[in-house]
N, C-alpha and C positions, 0 to 999 in steps of 0.2 A: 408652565402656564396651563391652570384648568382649561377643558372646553366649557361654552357659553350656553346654556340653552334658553329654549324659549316657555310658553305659559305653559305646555302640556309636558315638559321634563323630556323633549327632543330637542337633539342636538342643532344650534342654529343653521348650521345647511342644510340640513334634511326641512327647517321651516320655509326656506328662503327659496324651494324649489316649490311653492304651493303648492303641495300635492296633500292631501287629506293619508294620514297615516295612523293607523291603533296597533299600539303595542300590547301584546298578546300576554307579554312579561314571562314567567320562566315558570316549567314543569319536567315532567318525565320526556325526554326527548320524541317518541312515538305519538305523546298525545298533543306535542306542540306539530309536529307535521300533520298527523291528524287535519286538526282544524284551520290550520294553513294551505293544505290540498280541499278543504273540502271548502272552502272560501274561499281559495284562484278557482278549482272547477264550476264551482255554481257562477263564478266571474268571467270563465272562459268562453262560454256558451253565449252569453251577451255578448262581447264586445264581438264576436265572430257574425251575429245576428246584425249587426250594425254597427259600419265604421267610427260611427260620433259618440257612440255607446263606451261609460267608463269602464277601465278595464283595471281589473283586479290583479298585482302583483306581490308576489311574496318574498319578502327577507330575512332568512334564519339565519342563527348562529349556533354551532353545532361542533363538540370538540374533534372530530374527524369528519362530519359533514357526510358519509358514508349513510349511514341510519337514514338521517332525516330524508336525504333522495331519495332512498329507496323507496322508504314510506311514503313521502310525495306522490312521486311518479305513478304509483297504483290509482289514483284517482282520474279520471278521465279529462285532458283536457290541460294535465301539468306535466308541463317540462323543467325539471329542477334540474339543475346545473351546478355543484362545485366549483366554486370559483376561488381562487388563492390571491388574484390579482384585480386590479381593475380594468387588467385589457383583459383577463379570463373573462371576465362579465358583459364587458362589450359584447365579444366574439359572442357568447353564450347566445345574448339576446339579439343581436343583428344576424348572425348565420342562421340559428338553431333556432331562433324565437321562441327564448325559454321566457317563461313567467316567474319561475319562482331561484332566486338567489342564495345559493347557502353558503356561507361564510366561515372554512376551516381557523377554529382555535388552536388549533394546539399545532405544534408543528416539529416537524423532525431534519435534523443535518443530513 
C-alpha cells in the first residue's frame, strides 16, 4: 500500500496535524542543518519572548544523524536530539525540550 499524500507532496498525517510545514528537500548534509538551526534559532527566541508566540521546529533526516546534530546544536537556542524511535522523541522533547528532531537512516545489527 502507497502512503497518501496531500496538495503540497506531505504525507497525510503530517497534514491532518494542521501545523504549517516546508520542506527544505535534500542537499549536502552541513548545509541542510545549516539552515535548519538557523530557522529553529531565529524561532527559538520568539516563542521564549511569548507563550502564544509560534514556535519553530525542526525535522531532519540524516543517514547516521550524528553530523546534522552536531551542526545544529552550534546555533543558539537548538536542541537537536537523535531519535531512533518515537518514544526517543517524546523523551527528547518533554525531558530535554529539544526543537529540532533528527531521524537516523541507515542503521546497524
Amino acid at each position: 500500500m502507497s502512503p497518501k499524500f496531500c496538495h503540497n507532496h506531505q504525507p497525510l498525517w503530517i497534514c491532518s496535524l494542521r501545523i504549517d510545514v516546508e520542506d527544505l528537500g535534500t542537499d549536502k548534509y552541513y548545509s541542510v542543518a545549516e539552515e535548519i538551526g538557523r530557522r529553529v534559532s531565529s524561532g527559538a527566541g520568539t516563542a521564549a519572548a511569548s507563550p502564544t508566540a509560534t514556535q519553530t521546529l525542526g525535522l531532519v533526516a540524516c543517514g547516521t544523524g550524528v553530523g546534522v546534530s552536531i551542526f545544529a546544536n552550534k546555533f543558539p537556542g537548538v536542541f537537536a536530539a537523535t531519535c531512533l524511535s518515537p518514544g526517543d522523541a517524546l523523551n527528547a522533547r518533554s525531558i530535554n525540550n529539544s526543537n529540532n528532531c533528527i531521524n537516523k537512516t541507515e542503521r546497524t545489527s
